[in-house]
mmCIF entry with sequence, helices, sheets and N, C-alpha, C, O atoms, coordinates in Angstrom:
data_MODEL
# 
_entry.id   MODEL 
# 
_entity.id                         1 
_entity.type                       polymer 
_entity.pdbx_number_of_molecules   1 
# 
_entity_poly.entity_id                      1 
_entity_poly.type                           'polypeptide(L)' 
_entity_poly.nstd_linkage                   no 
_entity_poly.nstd_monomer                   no 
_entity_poly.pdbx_seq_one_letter_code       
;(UNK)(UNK)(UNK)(UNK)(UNK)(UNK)(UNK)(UNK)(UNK)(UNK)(UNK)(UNK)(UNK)(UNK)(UNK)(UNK)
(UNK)(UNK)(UNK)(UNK)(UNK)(UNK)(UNK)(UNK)(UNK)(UNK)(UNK)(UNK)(UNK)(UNK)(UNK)(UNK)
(UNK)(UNK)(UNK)(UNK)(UNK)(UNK)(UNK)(UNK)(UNK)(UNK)
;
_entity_poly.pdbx_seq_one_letter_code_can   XXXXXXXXXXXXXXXXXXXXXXXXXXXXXXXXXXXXXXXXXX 
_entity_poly.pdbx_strand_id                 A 
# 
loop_
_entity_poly_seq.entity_id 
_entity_poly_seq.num 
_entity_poly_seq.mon_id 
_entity_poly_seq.hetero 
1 1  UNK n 
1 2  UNK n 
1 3  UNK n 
1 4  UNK n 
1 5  UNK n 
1 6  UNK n 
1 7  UNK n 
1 8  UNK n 
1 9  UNK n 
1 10 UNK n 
1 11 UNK n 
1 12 UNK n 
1 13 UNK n 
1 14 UNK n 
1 15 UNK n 
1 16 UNK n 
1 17 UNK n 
1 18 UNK n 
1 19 UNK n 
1 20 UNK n 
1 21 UNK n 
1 22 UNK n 
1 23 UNK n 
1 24 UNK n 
1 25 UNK n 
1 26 UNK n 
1 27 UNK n 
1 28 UNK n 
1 29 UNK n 
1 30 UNK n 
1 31 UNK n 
1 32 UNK n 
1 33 UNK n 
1 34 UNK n 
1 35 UNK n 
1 36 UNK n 
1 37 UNK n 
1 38 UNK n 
1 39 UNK n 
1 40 UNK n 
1 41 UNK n 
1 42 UNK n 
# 
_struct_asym.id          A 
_struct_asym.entity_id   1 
# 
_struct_conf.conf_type_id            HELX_P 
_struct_conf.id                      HELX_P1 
_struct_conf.pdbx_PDB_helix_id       AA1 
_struct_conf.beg_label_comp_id       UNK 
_struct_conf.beg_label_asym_id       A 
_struct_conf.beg_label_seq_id        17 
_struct_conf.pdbx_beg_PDB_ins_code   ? 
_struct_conf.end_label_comp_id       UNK 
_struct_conf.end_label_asym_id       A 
_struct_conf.end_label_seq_id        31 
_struct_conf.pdbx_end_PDB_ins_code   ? 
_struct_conf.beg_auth_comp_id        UNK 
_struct_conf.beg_auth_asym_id        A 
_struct_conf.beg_auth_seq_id         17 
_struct_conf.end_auth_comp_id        UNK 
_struct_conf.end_auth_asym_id        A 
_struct_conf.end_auth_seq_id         31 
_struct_conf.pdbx_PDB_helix_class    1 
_struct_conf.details                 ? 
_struct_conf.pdbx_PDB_helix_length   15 
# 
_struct_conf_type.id          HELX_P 
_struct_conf_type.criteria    ? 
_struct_conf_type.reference   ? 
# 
_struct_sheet.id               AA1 
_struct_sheet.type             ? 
_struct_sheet.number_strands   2 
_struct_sheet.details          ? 
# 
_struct_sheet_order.sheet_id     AA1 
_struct_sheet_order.range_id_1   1 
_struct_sheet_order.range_id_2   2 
_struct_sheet_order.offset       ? 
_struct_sheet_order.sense        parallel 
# 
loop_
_struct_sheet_range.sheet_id 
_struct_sheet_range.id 
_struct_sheet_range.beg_label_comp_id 
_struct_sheet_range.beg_label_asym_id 
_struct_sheet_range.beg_label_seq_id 
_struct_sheet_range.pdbx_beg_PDB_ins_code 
_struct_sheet_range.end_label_comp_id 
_struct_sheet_range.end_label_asym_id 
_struct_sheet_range.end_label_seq_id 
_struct_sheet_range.pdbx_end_PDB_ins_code 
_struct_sheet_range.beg_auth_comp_id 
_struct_sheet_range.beg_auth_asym_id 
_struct_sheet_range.beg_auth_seq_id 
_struct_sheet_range.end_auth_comp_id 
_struct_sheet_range.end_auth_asym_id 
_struct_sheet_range.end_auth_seq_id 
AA1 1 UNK A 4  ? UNK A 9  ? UNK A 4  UNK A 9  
AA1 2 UNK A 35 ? UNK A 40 ? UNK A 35 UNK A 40 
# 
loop_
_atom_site.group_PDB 
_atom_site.id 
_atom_site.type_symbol 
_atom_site.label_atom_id 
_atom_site.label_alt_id 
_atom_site.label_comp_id 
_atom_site.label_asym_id 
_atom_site.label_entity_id 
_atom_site.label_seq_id 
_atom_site.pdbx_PDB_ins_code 
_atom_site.Cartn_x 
_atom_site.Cartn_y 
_atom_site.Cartn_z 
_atom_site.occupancy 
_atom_site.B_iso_or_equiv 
_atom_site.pdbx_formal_charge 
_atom_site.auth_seq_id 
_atom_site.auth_comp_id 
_atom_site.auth_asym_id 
_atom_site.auth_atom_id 
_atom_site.pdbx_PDB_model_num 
ATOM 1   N N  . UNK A 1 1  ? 0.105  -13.834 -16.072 1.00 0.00 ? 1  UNK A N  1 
ATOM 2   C CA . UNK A 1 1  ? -0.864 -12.835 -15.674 1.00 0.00 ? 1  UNK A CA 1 
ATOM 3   C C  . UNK A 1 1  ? -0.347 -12.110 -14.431 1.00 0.00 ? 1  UNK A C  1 
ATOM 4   O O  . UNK A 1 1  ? -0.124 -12.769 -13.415 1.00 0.00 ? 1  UNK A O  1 
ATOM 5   N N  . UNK A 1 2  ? -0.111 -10.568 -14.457 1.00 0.00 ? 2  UNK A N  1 
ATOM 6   C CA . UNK A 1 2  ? 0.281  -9.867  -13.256 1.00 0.00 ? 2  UNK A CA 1 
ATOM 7   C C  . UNK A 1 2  ? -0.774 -9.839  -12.489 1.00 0.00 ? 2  UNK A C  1 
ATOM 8   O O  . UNK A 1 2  ? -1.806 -9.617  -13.122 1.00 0.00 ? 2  UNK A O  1 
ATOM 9   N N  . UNK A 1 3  ? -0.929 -10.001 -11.196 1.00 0.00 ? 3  UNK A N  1 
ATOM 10  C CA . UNK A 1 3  ? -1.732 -9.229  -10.084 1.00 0.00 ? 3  UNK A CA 1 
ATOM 11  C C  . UNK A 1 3  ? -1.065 -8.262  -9.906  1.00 0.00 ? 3  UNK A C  1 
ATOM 12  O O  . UNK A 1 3  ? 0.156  -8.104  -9.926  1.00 0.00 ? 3  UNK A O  1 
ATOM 13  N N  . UNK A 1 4  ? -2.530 -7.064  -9.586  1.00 0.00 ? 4  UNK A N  1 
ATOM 14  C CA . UNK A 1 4  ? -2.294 -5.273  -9.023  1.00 0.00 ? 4  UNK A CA 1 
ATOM 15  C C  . UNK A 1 4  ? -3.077 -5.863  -7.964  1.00 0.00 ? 4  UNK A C  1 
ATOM 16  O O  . UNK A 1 4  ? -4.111 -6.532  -7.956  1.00 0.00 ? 4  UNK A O  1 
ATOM 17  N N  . UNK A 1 5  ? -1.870 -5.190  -6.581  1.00 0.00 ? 5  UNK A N  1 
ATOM 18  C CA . UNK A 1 5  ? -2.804 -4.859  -5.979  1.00 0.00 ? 5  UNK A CA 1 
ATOM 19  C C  . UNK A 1 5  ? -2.429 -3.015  -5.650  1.00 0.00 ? 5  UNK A C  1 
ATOM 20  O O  . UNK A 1 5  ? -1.438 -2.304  -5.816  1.00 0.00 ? 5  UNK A O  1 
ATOM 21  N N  . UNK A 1 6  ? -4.408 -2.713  -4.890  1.00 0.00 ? 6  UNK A N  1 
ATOM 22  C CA . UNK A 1 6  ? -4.487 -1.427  -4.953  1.00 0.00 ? 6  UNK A CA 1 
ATOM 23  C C  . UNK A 1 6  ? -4.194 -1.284  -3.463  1.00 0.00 ? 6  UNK A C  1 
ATOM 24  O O  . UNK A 1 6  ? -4.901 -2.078  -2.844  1.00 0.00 ? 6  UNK A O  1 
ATOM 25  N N  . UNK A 1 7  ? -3.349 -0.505  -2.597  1.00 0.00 ? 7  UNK A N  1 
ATOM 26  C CA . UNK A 1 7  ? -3.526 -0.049  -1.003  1.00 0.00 ? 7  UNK A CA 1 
ATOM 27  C C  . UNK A 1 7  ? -4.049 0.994   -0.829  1.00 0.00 ? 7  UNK A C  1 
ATOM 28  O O  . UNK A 1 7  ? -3.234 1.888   -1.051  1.00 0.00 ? 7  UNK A O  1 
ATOM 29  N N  . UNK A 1 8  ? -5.579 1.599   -0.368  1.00 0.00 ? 8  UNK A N  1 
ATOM 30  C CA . UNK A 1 8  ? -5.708 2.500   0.264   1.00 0.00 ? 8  UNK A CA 1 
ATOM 31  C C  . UNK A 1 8  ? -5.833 3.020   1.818   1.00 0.00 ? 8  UNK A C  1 
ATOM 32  O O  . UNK A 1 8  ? -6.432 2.448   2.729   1.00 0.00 ? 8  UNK A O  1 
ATOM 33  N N  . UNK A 1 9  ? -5.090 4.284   1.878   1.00 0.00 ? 9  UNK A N  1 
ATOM 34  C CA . UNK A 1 9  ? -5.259 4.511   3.122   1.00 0.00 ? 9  UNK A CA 1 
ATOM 35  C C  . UNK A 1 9  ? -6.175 5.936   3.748   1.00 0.00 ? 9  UNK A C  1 
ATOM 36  O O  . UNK A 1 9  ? -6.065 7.110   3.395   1.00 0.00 ? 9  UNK A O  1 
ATOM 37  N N  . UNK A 1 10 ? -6.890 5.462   4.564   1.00 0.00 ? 10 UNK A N  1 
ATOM 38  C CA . UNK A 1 10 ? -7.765 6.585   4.542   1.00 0.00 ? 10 UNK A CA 1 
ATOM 39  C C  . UNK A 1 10 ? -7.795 7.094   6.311   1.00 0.00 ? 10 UNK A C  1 
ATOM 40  O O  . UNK A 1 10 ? -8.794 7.169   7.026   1.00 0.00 ? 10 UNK A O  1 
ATOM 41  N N  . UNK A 1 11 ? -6.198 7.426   6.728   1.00 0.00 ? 11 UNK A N  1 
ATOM 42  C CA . UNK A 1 11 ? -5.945 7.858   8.048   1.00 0.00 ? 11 UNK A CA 1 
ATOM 43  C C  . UNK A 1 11 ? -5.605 8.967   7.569   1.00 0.00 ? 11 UNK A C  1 
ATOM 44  O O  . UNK A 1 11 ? -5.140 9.406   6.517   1.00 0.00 ? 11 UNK A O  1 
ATOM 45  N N  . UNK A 1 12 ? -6.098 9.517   9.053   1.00 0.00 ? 12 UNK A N  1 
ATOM 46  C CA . UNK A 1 12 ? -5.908 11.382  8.538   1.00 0.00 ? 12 UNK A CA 1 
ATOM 47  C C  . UNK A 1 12 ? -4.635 11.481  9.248   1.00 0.00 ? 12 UNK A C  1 
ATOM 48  O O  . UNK A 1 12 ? -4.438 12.645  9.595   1.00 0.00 ? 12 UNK A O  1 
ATOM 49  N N  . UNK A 1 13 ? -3.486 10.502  9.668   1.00 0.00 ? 13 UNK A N  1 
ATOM 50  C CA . UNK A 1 13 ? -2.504 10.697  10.267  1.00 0.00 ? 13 UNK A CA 1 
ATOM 51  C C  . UNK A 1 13 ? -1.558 10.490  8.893   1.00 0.00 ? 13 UNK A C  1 
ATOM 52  O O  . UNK A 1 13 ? -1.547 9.402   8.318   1.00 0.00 ? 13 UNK A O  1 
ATOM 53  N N  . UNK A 1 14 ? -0.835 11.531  8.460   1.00 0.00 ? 14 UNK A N  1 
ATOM 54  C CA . UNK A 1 14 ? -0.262 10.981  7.093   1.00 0.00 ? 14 UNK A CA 1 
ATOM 55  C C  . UNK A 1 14 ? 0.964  10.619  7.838   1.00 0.00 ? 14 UNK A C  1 
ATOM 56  O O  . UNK A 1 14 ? 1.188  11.025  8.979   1.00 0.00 ? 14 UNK A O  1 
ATOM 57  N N  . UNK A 1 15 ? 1.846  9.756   7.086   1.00 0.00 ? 15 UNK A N  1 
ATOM 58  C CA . UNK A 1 15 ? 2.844  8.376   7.791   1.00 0.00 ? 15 UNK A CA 1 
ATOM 59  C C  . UNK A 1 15 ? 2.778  8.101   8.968   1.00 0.00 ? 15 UNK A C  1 
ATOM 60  O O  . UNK A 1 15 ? 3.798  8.376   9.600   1.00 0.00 ? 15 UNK A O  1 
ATOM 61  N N  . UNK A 1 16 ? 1.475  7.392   9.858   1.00 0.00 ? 16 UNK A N  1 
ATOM 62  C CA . UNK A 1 16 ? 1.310  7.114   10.886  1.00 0.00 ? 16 UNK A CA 1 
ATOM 63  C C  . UNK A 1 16 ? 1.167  5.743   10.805  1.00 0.00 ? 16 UNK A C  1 
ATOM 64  O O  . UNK A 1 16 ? 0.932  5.430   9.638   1.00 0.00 ? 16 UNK A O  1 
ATOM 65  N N  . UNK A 1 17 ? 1.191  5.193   11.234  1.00 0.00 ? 17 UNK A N  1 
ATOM 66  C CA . UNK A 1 17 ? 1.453  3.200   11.565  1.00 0.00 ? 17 UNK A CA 1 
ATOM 67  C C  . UNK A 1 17 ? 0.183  2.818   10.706  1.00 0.00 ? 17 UNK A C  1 
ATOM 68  O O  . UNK A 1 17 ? 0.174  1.609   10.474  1.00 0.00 ? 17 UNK A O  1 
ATOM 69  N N  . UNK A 1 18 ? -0.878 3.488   10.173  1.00 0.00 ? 18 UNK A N  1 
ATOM 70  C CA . UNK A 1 18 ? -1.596 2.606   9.789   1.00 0.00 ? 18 UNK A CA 1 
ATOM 71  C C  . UNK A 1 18 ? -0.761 2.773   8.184   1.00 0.00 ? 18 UNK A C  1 
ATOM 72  O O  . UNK A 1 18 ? -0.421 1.650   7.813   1.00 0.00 ? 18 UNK A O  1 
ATOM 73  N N  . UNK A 1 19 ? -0.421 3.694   7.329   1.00 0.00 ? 19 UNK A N  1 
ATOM 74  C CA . UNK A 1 19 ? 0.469  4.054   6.498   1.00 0.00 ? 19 UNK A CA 1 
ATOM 75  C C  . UNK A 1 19 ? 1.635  3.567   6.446   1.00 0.00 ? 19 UNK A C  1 
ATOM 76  O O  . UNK A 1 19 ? 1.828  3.394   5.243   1.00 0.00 ? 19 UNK A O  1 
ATOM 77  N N  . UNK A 1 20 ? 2.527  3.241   6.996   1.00 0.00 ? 20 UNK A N  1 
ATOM 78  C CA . UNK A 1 20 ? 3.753  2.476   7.742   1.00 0.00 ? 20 UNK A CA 1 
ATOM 79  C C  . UNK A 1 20 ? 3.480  0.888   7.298   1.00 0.00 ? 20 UNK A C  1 
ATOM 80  O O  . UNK A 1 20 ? 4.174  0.222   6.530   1.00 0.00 ? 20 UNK A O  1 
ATOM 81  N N  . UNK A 1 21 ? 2.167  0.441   8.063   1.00 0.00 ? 21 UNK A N  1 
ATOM 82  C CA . UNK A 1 21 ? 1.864  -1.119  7.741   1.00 0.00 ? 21 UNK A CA 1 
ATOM 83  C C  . UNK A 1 21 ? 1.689  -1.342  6.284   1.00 0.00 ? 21 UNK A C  1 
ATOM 84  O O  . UNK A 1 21 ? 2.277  -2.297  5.775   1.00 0.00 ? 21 UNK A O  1 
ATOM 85  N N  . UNK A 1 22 ? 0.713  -0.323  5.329   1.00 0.00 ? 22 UNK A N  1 
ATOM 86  C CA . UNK A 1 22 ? 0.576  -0.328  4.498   1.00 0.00 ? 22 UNK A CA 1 
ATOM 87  C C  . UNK A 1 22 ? 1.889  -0.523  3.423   1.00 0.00 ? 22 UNK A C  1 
ATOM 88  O O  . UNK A 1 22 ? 2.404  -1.413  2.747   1.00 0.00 ? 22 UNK A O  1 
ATOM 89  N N  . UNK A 1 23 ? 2.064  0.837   3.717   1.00 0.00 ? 23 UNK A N  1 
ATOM 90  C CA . UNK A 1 23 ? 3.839  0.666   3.187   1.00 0.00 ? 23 UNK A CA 1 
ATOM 91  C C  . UNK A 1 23 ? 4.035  -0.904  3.052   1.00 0.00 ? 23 UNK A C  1 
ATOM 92  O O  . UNK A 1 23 ? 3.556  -1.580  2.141   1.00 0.00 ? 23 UNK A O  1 
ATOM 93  N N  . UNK A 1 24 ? 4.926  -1.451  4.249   1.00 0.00 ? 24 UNK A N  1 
ATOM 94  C CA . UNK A 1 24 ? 5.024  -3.159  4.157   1.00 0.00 ? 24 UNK A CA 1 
ATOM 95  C C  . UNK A 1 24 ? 4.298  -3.460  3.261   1.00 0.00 ? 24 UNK A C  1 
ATOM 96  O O  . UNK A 1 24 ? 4.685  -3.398  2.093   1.00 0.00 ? 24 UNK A O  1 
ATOM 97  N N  . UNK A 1 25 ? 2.839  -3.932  3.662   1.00 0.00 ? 25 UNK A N  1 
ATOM 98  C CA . UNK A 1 25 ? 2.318  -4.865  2.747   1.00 0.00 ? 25 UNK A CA 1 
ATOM 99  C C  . UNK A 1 25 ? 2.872  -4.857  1.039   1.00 0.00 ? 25 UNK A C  1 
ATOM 100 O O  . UNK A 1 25 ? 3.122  -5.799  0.286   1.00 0.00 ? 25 UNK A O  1 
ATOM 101 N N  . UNK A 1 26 ? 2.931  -3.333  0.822   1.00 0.00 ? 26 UNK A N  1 
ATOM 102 C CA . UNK A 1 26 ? 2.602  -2.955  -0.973  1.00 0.00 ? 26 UNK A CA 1 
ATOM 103 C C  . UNK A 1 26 ? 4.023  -3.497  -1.453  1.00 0.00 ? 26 UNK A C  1 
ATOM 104 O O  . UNK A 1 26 ? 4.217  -3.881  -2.607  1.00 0.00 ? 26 UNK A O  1 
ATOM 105 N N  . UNK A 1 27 ? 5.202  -3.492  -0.250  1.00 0.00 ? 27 UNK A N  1 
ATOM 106 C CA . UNK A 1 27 ? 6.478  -3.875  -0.512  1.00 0.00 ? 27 UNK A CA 1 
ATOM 107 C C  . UNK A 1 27 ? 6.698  -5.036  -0.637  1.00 0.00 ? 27 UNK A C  1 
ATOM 108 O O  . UNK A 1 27 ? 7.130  -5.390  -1.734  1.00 0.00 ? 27 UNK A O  1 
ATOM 109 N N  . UNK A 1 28 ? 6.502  -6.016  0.372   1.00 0.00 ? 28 UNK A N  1 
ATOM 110 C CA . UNK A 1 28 ? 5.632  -7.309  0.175   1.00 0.00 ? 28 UNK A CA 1 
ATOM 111 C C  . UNK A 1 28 ? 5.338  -7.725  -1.409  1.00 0.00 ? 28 UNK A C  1 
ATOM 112 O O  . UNK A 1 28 ? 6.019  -8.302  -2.256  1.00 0.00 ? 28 UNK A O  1 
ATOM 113 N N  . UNK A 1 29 ? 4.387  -7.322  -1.407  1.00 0.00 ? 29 UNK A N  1 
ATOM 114 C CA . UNK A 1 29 ? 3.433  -7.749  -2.600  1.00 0.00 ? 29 UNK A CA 1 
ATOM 115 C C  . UNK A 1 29 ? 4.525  -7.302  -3.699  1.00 0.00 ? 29 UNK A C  1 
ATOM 116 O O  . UNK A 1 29 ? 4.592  -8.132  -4.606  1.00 0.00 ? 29 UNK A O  1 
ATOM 117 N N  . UNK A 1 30 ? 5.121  -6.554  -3.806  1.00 0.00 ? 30 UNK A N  1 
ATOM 118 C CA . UNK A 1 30 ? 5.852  -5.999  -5.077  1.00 0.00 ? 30 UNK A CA 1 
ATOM 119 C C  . UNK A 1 30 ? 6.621  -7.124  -5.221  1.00 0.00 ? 30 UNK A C  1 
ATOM 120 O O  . UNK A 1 30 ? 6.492  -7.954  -6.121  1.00 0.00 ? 30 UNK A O  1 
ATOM 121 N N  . UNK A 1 31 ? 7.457  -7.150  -4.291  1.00 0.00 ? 31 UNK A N  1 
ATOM 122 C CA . UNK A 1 31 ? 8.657  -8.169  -3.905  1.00 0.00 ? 31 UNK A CA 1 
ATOM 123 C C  . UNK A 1 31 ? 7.984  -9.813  -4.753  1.00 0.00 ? 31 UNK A C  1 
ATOM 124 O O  . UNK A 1 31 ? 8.405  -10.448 -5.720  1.00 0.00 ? 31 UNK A O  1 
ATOM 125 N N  . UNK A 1 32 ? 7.294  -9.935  -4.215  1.00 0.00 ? 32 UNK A N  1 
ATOM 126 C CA . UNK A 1 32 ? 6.506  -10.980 -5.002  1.00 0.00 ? 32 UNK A CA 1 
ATOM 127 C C  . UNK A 1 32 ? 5.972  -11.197 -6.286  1.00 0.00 ? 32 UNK A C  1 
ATOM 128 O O  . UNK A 1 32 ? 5.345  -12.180 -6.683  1.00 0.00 ? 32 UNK A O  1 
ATOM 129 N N  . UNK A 1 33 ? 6.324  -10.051 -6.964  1.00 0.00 ? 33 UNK A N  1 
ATOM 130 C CA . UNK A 1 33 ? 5.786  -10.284 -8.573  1.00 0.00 ? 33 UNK A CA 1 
ATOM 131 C C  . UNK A 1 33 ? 4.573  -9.303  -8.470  1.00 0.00 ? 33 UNK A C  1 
ATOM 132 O O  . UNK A 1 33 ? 4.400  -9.202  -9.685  1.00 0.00 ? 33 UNK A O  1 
ATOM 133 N N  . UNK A 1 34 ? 3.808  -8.673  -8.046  1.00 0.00 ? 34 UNK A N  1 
ATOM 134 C CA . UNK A 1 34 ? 2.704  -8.054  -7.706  1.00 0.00 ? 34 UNK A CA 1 
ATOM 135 C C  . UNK A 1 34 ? 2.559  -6.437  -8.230  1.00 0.00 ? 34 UNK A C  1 
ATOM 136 O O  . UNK A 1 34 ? 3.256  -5.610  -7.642  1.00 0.00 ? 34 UNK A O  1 
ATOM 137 N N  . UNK A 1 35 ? 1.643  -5.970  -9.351  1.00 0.00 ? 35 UNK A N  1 
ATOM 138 C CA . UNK A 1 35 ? 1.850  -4.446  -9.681  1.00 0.00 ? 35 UNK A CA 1 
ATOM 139 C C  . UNK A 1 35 ? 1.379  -3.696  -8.557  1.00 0.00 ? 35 UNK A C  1 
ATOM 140 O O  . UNK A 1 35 ? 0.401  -4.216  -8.020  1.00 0.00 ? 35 UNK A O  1 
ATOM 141 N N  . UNK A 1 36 ? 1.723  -2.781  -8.114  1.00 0.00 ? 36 UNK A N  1 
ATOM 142 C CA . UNK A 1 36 ? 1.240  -1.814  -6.392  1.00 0.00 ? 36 UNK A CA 1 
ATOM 143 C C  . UNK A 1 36 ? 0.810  -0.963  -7.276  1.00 0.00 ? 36 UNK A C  1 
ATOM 144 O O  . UNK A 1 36 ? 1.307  -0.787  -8.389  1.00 0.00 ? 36 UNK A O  1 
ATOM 145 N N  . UNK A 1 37 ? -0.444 -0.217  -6.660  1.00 0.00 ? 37 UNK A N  1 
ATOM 146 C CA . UNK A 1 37 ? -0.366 0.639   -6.618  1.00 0.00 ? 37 UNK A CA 1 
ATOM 147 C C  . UNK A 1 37 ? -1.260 1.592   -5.174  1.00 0.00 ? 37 UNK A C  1 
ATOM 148 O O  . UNK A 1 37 ? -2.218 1.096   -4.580  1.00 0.00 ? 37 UNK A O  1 
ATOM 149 N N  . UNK A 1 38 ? -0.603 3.183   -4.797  1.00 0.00 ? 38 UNK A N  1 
ATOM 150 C CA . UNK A 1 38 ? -1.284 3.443   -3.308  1.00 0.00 ? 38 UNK A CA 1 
ATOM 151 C C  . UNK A 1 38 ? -2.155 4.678   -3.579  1.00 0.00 ? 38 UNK A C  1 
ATOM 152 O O  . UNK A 1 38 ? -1.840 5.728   -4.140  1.00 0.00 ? 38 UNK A O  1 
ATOM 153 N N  . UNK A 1 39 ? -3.498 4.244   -2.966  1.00 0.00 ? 39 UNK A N  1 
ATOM 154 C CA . UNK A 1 39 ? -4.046 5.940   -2.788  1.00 0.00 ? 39 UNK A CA 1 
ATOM 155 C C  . UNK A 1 39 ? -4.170 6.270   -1.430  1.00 0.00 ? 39 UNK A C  1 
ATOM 156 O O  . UNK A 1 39 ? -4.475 5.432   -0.582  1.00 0.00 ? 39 UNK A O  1 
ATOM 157 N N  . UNK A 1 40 ? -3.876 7.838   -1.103  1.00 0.00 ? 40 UNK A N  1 
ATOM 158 C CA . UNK A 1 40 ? -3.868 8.201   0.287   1.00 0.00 ? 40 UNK A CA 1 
ATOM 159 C C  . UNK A 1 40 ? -5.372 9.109   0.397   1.00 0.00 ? 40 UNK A C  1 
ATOM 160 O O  . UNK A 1 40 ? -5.121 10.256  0.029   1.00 0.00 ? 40 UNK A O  1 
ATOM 161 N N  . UNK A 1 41 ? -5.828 9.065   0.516   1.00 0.00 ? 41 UNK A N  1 
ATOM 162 C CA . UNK A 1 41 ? -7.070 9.985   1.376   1.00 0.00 ? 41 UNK A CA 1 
ATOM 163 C C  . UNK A 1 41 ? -6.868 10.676  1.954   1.00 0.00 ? 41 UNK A C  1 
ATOM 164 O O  . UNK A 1 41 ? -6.295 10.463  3.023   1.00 0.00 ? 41 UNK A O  1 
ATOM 165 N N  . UNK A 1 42 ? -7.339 12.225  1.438   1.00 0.00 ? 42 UNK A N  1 
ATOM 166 C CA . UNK A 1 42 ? -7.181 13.431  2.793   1.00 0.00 ? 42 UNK A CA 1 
ATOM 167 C C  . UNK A 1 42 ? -8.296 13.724  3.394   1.00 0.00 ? 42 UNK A C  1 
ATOM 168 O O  . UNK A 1 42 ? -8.302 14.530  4.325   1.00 0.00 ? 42 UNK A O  1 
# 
């Protein structure tokens, strides 16, 4: 059974550290067997 996980980010700074961390995590999780997927919020 795959796990998805979903990252959303809802900073109005687009690639600002909270986006950046995110990034990591979803890389993380991939790295691990994990389906990503990201939504950004404008």
């Amino acid at each position: 059974m795959t796990v998805t996980v979903l990252g959303i980010s809802g900073s109005p700074h687009r690639h600002g550290n909270t986006e950046t961390l995110l990034d990591s995590f979803l890389e993380g999780a991939q790295a691990a067997g994990a389906s990503v997927e990201k939504i950004v919020l404008k």
